[in-house]
N, C-alpha and C positions, 0 to 999 in steps of 0.2 A: 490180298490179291484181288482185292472186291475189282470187279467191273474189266480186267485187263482180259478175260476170255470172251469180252465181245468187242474190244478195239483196235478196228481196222487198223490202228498203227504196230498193232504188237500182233507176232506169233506167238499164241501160247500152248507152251504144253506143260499137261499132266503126267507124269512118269514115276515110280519109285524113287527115294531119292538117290540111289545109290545109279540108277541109271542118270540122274540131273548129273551128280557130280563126275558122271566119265564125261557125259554128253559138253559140259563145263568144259574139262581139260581140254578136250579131244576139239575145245572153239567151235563143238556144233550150238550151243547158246551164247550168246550176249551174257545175261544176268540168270541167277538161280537162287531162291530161298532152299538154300544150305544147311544143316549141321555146322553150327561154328570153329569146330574141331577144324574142318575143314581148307580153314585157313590159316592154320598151325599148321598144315602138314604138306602143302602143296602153295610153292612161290607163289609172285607173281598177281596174284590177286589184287582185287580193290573191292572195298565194302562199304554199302551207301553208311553213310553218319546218321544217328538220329533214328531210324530203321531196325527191328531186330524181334523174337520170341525171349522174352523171359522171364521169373518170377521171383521175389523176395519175398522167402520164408517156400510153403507148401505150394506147391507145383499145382497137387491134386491129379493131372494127367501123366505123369510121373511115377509110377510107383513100383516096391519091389514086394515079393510075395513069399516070407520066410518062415521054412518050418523047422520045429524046435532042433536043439542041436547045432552039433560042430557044420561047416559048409564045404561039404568036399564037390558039389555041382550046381553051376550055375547058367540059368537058360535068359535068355536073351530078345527080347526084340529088335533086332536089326534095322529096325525104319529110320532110327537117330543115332548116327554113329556119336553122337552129343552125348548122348542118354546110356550108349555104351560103355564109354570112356568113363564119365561120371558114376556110375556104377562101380567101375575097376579102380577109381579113387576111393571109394568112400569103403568099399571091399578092404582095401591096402589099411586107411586108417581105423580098420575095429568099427565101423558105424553100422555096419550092416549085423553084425554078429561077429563068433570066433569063426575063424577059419582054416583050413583045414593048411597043411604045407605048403599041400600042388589044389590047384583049384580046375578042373574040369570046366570050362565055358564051350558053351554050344549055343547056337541060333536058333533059334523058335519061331514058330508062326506064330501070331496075334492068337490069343483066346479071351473068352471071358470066364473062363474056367481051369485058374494057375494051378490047381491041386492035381487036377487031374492028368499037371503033367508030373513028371520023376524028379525031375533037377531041383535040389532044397532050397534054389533062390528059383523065383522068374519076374523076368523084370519086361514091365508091359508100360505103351505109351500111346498118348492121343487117346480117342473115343474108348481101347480097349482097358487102358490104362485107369481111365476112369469109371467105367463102369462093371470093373473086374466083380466077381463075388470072389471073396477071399476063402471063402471056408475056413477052414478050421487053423489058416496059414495067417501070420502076425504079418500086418501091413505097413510096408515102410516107404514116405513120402520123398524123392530124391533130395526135390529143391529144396523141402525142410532140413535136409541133414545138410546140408550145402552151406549152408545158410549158417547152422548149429557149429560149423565147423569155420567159416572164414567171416561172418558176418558179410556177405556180400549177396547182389542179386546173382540167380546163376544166367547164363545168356546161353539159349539152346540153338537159336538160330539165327543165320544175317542173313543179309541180300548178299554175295557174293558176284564179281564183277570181273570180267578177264580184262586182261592188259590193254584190247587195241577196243574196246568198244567204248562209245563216246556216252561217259557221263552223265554229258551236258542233256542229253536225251532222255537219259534211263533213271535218273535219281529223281529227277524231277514227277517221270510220273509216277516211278514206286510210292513218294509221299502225297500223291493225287491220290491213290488206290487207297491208301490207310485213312486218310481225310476220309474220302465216301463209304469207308466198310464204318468208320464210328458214326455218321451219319445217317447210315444203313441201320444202326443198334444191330448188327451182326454179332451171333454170339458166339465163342468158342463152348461152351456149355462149363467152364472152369469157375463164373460167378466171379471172374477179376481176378483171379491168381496170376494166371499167365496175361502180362501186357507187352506193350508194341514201342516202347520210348526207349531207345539208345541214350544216354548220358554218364555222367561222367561217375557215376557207383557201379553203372553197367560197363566200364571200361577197366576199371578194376576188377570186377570179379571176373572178366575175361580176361585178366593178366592173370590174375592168381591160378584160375584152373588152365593158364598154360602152363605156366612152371611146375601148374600137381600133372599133367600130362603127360609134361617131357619128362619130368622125374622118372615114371615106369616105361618110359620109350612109347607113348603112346601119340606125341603129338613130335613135330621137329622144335627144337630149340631155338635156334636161328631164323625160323621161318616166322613171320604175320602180316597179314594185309595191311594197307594204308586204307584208312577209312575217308571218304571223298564228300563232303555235303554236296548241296544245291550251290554250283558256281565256287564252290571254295577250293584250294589249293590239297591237296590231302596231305595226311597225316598218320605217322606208322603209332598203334597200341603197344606203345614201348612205355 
């Protein structure tokens, strides 16, 4: 997003994302850096090509916070409904630990102190994410199990695009913004875990955790964006 909160041609706003994504539907934005879930679950979309958050193999900003034992409760960061769902995959496939029949999830605020909440997972992301202190709780990398589990990059976020906004405008300078943040040596503080390149490993592992999605009703079936490059024709991640 380097440089787009001082360009007279763009209004930018900063908001939770969960407010982006009403703000999205509801056509008060053009374009939003999304949770990629996102466009599994709601039509209509378009997603710039080439554009995205995601990492092959350990995430490292990513993480879940598990104390020993069966997991009858699981606490949540809600900032990446991405990071949610992936959690409740990897939960489903035995990755995280045993668990319990009925599993308890709840939403949490950011800490950097997972013990000191109750819930025997807590799954923290971004700056908290990484610089949690674990205590005495066994630490589990998302993207690493991800990874362990399909062999694929995971893709946590896209540029998200409504129906009637013009493209031709907005793709072009999403990939100006990336240009200048690596320019910039802008860091995420991840040391290269987490990168910025949409391709065609990242378009598989964005099929595959649709279909782990919709399997638990978490994402729609029928539903995915058409991905749009710079001037090209778009294209459904089918």
């Amino acid at each position: 997003m380097h440089g787009l909160d001082s360009d007279p041609r763009v209004e930018f706003r900063r908001d939770p994302p969960t407010d982006l994504a009403r703000m999205l539907r509801e056509g008060v934005l053009d374009a939003a850096l999304l949770s990629s879930i996102e466009g599994y679950r709601h039509a209509g979309y378009r997603a710039a090509e080439e554009l995205c958050i995601a990492s092959r193999g350990p995430a490292r900003s990513v993480r879940a916070f598990i104390r020993p034992g069966v997991i009858h409760t699981v606490g949540m960061d809600s900032g990446s409904a991405t990071s949610v769902a992936l959690l409740r995959i990897l939960l489903h496939h035995g990755l995280i630990g045993e668990c319990a029949e009925h599993i308890e999830y709840t939403a949490i605020q950011p800490t950097l102190l997972p013990d000191d909440l109750p819930q025997d997972v807590v799954m923290m992301i971004g700056d908290n994410g990484l610089n949690a202190d674990p205590g005495p709780r066994r630490c589990a990398d998302l993207g690493e199990l991800w990874s362990e589990l399909t062999g694929l990059p995971m893709v946590y976020a896209l540029w998200l695009i409504t129906a009637k906004a013009d493209t031709d405008a907005i793709i072009p300078r999403l990939h100006e913004s990336r240009r200048a943040s690596v320019e910039a040596n802008v860091s995420d503080g991840t040391d290269g875990a987490i990168y910025y390149s949409l391709g065609e490993a990242e378009h598989r592992g964005l099929r595959r955790f649709h279909e782990e999605a919709a399997a638990l009703d978490l994402a729609e079936t029928s539903i995915r964006p058409a991905f749009v490059g710079i001037h090209k024709q778009p294209r459904e991640d089918a």
